[in-house]
C-alpha positions as CSV (number, residue, x, y, z in Angstrom):
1,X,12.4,27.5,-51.5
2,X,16.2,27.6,-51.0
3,X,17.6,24.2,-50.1
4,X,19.9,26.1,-47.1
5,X,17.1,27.4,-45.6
6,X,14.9,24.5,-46.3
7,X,16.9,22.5,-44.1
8,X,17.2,25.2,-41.8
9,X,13.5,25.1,-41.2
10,X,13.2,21.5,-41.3
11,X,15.6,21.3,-38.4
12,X,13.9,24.1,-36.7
13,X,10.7,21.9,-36.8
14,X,12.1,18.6,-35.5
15,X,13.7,20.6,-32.4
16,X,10.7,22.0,-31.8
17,X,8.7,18.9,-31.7
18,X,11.0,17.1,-29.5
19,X,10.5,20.5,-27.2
20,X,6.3,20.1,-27.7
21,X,7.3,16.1,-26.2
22,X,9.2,17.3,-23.2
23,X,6.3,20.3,-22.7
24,X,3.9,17.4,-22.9
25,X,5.6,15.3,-20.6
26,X,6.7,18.2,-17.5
27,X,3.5,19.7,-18.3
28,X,4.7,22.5,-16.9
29,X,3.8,26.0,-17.5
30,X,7.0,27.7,-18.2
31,X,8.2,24.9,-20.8
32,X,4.7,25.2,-22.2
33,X,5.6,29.0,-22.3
34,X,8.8,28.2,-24.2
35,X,7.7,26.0,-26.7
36,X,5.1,28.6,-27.9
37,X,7.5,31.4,-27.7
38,X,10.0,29.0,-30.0
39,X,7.3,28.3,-32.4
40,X,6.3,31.9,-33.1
41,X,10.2,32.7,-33.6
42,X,10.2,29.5,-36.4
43,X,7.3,31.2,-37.9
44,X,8.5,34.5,-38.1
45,X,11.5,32.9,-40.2
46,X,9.0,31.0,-42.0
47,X,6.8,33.8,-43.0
48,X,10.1,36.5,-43.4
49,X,12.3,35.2,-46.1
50,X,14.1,38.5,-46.0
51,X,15.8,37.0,-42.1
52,X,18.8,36.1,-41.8
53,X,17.9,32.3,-41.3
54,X,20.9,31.5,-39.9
55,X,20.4,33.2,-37.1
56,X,17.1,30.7,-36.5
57,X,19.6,27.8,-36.5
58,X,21.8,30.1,-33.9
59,X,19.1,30.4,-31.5
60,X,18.1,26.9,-31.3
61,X,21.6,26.0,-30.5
62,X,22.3,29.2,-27.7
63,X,18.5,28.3,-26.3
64,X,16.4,25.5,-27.9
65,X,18.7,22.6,-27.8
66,X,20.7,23.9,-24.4
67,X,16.8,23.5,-23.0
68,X,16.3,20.1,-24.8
69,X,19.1,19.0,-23.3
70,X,18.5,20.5,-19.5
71,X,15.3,18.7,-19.6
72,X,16.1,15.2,-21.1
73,X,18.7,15.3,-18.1
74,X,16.1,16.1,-15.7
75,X,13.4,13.4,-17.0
76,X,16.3,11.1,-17.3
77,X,17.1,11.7,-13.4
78,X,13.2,11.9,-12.6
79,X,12.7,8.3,-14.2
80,X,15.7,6.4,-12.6
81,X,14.8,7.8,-9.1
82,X,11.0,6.9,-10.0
83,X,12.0,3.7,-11.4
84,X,13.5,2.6,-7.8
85,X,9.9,3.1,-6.2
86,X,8.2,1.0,-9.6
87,X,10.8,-1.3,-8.7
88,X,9.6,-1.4,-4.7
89,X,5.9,-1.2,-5.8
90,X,6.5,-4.4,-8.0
91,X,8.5,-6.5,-4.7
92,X,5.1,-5.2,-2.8
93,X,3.2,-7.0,-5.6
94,X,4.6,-9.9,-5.5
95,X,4.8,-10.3,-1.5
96,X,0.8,-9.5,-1.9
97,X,0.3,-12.4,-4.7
98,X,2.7,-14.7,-2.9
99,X,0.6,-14.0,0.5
100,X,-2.5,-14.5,-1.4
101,X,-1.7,-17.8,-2.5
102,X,-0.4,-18.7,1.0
103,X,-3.3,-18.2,3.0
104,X,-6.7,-19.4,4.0
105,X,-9.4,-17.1,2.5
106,X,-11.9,-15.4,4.7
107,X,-14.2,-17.4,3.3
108,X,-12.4,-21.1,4.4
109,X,-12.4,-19.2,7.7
110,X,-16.4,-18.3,8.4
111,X,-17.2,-21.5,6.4
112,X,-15.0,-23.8,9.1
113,X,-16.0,-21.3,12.0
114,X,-19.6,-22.8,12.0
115,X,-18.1,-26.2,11.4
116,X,-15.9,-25.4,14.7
117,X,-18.8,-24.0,16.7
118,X,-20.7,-27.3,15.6
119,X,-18.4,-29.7,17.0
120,X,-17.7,-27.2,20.0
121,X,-21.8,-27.5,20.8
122,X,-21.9,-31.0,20.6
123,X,-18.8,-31.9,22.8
124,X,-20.1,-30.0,25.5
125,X,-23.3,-31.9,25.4
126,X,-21.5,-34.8,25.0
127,X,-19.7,-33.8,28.1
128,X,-22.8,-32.9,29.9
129,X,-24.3,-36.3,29.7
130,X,-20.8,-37.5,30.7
131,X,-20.8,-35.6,33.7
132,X,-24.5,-36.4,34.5
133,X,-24.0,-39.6,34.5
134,X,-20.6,-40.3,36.3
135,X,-18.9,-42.1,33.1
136,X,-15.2,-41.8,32.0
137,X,-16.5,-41.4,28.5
138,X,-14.5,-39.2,26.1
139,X,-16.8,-36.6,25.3
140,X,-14.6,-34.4,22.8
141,X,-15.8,-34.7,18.6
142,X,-12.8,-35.8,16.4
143,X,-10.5,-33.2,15.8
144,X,-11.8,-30.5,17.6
145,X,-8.4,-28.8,17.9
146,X,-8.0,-28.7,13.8
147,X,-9.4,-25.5,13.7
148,X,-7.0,-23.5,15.3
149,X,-4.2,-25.5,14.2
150,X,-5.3,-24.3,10.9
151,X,-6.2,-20.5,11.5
152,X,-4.8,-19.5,14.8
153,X,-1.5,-18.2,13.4
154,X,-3.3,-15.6,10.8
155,X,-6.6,-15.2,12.2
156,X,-6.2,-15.0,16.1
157,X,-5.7,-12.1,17.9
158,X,-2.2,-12.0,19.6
159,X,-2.7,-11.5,23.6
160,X,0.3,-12.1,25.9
161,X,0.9,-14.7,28.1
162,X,0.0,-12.9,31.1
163,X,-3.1,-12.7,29.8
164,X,-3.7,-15.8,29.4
165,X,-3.0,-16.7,33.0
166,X,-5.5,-14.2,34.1
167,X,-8.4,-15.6,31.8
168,X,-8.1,-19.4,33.1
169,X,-7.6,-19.0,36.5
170,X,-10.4,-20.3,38.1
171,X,-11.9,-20.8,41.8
172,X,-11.5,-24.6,42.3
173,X,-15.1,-25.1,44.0
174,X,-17.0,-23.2,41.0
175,X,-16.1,-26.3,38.4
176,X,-17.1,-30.0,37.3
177,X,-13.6,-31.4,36.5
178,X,-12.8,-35.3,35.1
179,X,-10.5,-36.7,33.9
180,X,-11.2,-35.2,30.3
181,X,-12.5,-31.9,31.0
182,X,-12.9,-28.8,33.4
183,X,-16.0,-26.7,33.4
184,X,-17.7,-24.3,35.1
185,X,-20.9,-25.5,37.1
186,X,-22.4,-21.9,36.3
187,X,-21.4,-22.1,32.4
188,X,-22.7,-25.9,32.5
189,X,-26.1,-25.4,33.3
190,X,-26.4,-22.1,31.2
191,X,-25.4,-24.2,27.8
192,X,-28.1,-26.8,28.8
193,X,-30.8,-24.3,29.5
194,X,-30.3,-22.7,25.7
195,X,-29.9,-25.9,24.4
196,X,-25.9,-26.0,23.8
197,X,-26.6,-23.1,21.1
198,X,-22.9,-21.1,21.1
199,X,-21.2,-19.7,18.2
200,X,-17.2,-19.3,18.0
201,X,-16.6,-15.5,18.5
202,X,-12.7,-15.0,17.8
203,X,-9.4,-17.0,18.7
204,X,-6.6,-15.8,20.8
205,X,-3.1,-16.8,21.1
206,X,0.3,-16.1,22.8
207,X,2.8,-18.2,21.5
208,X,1.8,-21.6,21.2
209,X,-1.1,-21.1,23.8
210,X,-4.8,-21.2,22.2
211,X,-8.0,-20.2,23.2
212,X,-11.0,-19.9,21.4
213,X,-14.2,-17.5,22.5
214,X,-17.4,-18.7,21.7
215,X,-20.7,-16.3,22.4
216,X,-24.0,-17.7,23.4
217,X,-26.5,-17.4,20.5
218,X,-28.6,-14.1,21.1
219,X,-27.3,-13.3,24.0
220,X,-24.1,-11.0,25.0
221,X,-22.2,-13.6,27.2
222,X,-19.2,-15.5,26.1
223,X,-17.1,-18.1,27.6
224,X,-13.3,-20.1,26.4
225,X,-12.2,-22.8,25.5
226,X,-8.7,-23.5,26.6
227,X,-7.5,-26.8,24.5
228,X,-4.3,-27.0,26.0
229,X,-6.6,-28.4,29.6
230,X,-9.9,-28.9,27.6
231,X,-11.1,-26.3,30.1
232,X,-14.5,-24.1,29.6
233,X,-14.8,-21.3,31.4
234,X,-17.2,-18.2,31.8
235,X,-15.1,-15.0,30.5
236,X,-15.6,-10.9,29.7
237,X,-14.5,-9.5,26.9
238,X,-13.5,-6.3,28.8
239,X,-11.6,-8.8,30.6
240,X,-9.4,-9.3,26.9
241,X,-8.1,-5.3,26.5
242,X,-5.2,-5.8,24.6
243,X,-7.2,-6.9,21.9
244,X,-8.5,-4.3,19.5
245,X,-11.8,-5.6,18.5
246,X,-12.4,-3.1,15.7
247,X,-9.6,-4.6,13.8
248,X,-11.5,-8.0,11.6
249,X,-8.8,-8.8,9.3
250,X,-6.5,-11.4,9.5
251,X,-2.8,-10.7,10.2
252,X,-2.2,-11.8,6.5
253,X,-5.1,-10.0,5.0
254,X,-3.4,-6.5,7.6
255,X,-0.1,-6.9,6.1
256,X,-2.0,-6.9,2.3
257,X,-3.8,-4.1,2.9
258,X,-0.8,-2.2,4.1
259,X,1.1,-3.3,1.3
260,X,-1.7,-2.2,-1.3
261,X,-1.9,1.3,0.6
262,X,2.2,1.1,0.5
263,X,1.6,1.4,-2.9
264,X,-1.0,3.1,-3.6
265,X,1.4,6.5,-1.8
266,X,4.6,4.8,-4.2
267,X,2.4,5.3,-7.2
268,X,1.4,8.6,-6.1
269,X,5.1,9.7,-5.3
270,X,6.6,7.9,-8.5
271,X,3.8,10.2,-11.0
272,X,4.9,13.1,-9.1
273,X,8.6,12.9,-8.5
274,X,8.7,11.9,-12.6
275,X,7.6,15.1,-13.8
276,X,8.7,17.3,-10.9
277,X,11.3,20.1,-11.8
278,X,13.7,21.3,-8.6
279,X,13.1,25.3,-8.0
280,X,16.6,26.0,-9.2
281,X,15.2,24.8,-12.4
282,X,11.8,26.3,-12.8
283,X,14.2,30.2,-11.7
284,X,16.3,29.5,-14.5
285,X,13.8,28.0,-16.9
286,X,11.9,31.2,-16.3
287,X,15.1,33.6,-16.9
288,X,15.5,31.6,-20.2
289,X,11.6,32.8,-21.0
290,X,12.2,36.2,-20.2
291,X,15.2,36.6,-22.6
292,X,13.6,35.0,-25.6
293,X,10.7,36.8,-25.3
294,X,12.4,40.4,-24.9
295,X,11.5,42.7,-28.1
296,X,14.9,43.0,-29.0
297,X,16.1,39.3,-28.9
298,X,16.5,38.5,-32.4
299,X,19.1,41.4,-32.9
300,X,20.9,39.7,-30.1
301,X,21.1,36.4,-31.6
302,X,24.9,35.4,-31.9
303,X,26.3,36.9,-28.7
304,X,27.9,34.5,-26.6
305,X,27.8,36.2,-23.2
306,X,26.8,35.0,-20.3
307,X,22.9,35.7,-20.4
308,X,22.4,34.1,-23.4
309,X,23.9,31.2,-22.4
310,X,22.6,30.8,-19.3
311,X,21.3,27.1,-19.7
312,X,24.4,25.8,-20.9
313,X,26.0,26.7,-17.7
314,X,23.7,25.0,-16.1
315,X,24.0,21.8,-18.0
316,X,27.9,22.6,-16.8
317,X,26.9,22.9,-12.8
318,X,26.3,20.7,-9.5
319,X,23.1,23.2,-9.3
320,X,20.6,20.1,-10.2
């Protein structure tokens, strides 16, 4: 084979292959289009010693390279503005490992719930005997407020002071009050019919104002307990409606899951904006198609006009 249009061909091939890379990368149809349509024009050199070869080398520099080169700008665009939303995704990451790492699991939480509720049952009984029997006893288990020192800022519901007004007003004549406790008669001599069997429910807050619901085992009725007066008092959970109950995660745990979802929708847009191609594009792409796949291209090869060098202007152009 002659050395010239060795080359020639050789050239032809690597062009081609670095077109085949950015077909496989847009997978787009039109590119797809063009990279077939520039291999059949290869071959027909290939396979027609009798061409002019140089006009192969002429066509990949009018159309093959002036695509090459439209393209490689366009991926290089598509992965710096994807690259900013990588970047964001990987900030969400590590706000989602650093949050991990900062807060109680779940699991500390139900674990500690039925420690709480334990030392919740017990103090009331405590309290009942106390109050049965006209002692100044202290009737509250050792560190009864840990709990929500621990968990009230992540796992409480958020309620506003207001609220808490309305839940712990009480009717003066309807409670036992000491000097360590206030309860009401009502709730008293419900907990020791059911034997003092209660379960914490959920924990409110507003500010540095606690309360924690507890729920009577099998049985829909609840009652608080408001730590900053050791007060007990019969409540409603309708009573509670800025709360919305159908939300279980802890603020924490919210803010990962928003941050996962967050990402999940940058991930999406990243893939997509990568290998997206603006409309302007894709028309002129498809122009570029039509001429190298009219019948009497090849005797056009060489003229400089400009049609033929329609995606050079464009690498010229604000049009991207």
């Amino acid at each position: 084979m002659d050395e010239h249009l060795a080359i020639i061909l050789n050239e032809s091939n690597k062009t081609i292959s670095k077109l085949h890379l950015l077909s496989n990368f847009f997978e787009d149809e039109i590119i797809y289009k063009i990279y077939l349509r520039s291999q059949v024009v290869h071959r027909l050199f290939e396979t027609n010693p009798e061409l002019d070869i140089n006009k192969l080398e002429l066509f990949h520099i009018q159309f093959t390279a002036s695509a090459i080169e439209l393209l490689k700008k366009i991926k290089a665009g598509n992965e710096r503005n994807a690259g900013l939303l990588y970047d964001e995704v990987q900030i969400n990451k590590d706000l989602i490992d650093n949050l991990g790492d900062s807060v109680f699991s779940e699991k500390n939480y139900h674990l500690d719930k039925q420690k709480q509720s334990l030392k919740i049952n017990l103090s009331l009984r405590k309290l009942f005997q106390v109050l049965s029997d006209g002692t100044e006893d202290y009737p509250f288990s050792k560190n009864i407020n840990a709990f929500s020192a621990r968990f009230s800022q992540d796992f409480y519901y958020d309620i506003s002071p207001a609220a808490v007004e309305e839940l712990i007003r009480y009717n003066p004549a309807e409670v036992y009050r000491n000097s360590h406790a206030i309860i009401h008669k009502k709730l008293m001599g419900l907990l020791n019919k059911l034997d003092f069997k209660t379960e914490f429910y959920c924990g409110l807050s507003a500010g540095s104002l606690i309360i924690e619901i507890y729920r009577f085992v099998n049985m829909d009725r609840y009652f608080l307990y408001f730590p900053a007066k050791n007060m007990f008092l019969f409540c409603e959970l309708s009573q509670i409606a800025e709360v919305d109950w159908s939300n279980t995660l802890s603020k924490k745990a919210r803010i990962i899951q928003e941050l996962t979802d967050k990402n999940d929708n940058l991930m999406s847009r990243a893939n997509v904006l990568k290998t997206s191609l603006p409309d302007n594009v894709k028309t002129l792409l498809g122009q570029y198609y039509e001429k190298i796949s009219d019948v009497d291209f090849l005797q056009n090869i060489g003229s400089y006009d400009v049609q033929t060098n329609i995606l050079r202007t464009m690498l010229n152009t604000d049009m991207m």
